[in-house]
C-alpha positions in Angstrom: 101.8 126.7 119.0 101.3 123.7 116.6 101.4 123.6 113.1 98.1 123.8 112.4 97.4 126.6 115.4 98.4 129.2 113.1 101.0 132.5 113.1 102.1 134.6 115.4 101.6 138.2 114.3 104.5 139.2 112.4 106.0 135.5 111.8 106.5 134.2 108.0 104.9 131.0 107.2 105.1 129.9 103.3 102.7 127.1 102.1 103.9 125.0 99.1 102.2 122.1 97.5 104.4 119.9 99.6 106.2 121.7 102.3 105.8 124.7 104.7 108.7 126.8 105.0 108.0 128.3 109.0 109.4 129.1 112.3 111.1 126.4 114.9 108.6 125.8 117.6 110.4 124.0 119.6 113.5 123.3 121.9 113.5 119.6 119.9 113.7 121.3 116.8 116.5 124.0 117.5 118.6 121.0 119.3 117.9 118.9 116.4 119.2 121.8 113.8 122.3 122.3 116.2 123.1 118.4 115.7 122.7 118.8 112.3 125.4 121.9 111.8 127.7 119.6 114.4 127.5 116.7 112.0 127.4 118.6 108.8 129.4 117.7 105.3 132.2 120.0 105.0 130.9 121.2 101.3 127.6 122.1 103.3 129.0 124.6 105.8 131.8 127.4 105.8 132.3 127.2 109.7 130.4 125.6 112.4 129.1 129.0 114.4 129.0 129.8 118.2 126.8 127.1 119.8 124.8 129.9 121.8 124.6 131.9 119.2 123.3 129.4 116.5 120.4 128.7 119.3 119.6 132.5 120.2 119.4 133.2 116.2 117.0 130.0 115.8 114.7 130.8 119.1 114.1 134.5 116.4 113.3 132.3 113.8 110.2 132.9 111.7 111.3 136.7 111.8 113.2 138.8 109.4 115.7 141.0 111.0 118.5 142.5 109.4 118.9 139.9 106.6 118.7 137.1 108.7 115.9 134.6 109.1 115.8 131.1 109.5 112.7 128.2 109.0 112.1 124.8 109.3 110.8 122.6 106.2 108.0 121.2 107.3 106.8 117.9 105.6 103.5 116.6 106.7 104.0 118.7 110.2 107.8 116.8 110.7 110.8 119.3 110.2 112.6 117.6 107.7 115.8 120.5 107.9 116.3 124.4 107.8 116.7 127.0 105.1 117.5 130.7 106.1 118.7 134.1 104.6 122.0 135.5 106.0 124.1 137.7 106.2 128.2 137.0 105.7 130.6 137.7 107.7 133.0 140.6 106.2 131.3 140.6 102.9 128.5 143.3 102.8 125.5 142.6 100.7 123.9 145.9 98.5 120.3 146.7 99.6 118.0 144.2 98.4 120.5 141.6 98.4 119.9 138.4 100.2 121.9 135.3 100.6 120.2 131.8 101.2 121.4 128.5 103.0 119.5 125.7 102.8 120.5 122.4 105.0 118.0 119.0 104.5 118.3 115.3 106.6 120.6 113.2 104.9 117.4 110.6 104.2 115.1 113.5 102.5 117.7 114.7 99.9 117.2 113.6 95.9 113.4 114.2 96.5 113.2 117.4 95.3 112.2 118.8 99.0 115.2 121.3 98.5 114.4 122.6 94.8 110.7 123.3 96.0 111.9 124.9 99.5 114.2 126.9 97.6 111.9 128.1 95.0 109.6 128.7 97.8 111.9 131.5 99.5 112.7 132.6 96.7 109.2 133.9 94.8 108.8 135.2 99.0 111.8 137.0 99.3 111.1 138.2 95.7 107.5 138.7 96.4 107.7 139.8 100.2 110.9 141.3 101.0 111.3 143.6 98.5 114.3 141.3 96.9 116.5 143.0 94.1 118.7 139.9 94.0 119.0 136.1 96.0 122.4 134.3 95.5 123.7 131.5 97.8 127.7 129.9 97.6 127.9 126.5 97.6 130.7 124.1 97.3 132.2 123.8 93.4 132.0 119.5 94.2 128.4 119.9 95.5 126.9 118.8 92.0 123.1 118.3 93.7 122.7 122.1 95.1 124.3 123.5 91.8 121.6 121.1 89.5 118.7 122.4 92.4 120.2 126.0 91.9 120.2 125.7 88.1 116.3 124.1 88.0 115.1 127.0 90.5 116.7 129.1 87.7 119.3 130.8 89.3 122.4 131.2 87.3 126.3 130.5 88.0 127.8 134.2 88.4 131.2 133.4 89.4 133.5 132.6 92.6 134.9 133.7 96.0 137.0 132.8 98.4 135.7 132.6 102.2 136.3 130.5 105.4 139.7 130.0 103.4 137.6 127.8 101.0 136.6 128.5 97.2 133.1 128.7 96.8 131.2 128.9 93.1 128.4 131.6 93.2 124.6 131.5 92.3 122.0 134.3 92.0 118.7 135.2 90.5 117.8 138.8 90.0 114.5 140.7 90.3 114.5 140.5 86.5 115.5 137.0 85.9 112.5 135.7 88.6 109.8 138.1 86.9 110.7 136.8 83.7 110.5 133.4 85.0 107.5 133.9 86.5 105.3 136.7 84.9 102.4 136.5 86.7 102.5 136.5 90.7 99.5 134.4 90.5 101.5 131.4 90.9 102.9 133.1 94.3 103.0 130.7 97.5 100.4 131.7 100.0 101.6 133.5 103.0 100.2 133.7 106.4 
């Protein structure tokens, strides 16, 4: 399928002024992502996972299924990275909980590609997926994802310790998005 073929039944597609937010379709693009986690900045990534695992996950992708799902950001039909819902290892999540990563080229950051991808998922998971809360962890020295966090309007809620690392905390609740965004009118489209 190409871009501009359409969705599967059942996949999520989310249309933003600039971006779509939608499955990998192709091997290119899942090798490509897998290059990316190999080469990633250390404050971007807990662990690197299973190779054959990481690919399995990202052939599903466009589907959520038991807290997971993964998608490309799409820029004029080019993925420019990945952003995905997950679920931690050894850390359960309370119903409605879901936690985000978001990972974009090196050469498409400071554009503000991640702030709208992430505000994208968000009003989806919010508006879609029956959301009660979206947080993400991020690195306390990663000053550009806390500032994209902050302007999304997600708020600082504290820290934990994971992959032997310290990690600060973001979330937005149910509450905090509806006040944020009162009317769902402004919602992306969905296909």
């Amino acid at each position: 399928m190409d871009l501009h073929s359409g969705p599967a039944s059942g996949e999520v597609w989310i249309r933003g002024r600039r971006l779509v937010l939608r499955p990998l379709l192709t091997a290119e693009e899942i090798d490509e992502e897998w290059q990316a986690m190999v080469a990633a900045d250390p404050l971007a990534i807990g662990e690197l996972p299973d190779e054959d695992s990481f690919r399995a996950r990202l052939r599903r992708s466009g589907r959520l299924l038991d807290g997971w799902l993964d998608l490309a950001i799409d820029l004029n039909g080019v993925s420019i990275g990945r952003i995905q819902t997950f679920v931690p290892a050894g850390r359960a999540l309370p119903t409605g909980t879901f936690d985000v990563g978001i990972g974009l080229r090196e050469d498409m950051r400071g554009k503000g590609y991640g702030r709208e991808a992430l505000a994208l998922l968000t009003d989806w998971l919010f508006g879609d997926a029956a959301a009660e809360a979206v947080e993400a962890p991020t690195d306390p020295a990663n000053v550009a994802m806390r500032t994209v966090f902050e302007r999304v309007g997600w708020a600082y809620v504290g820290s934990l310790t994971e992959f032997g690392r310290d990690w600060v905390m973001y979330r937005i609740t149910r509450e905090q998005w509806q006040a944020r965004h009162g009317s769902l009118s402004s919602r992306p489209t969905r296909h």
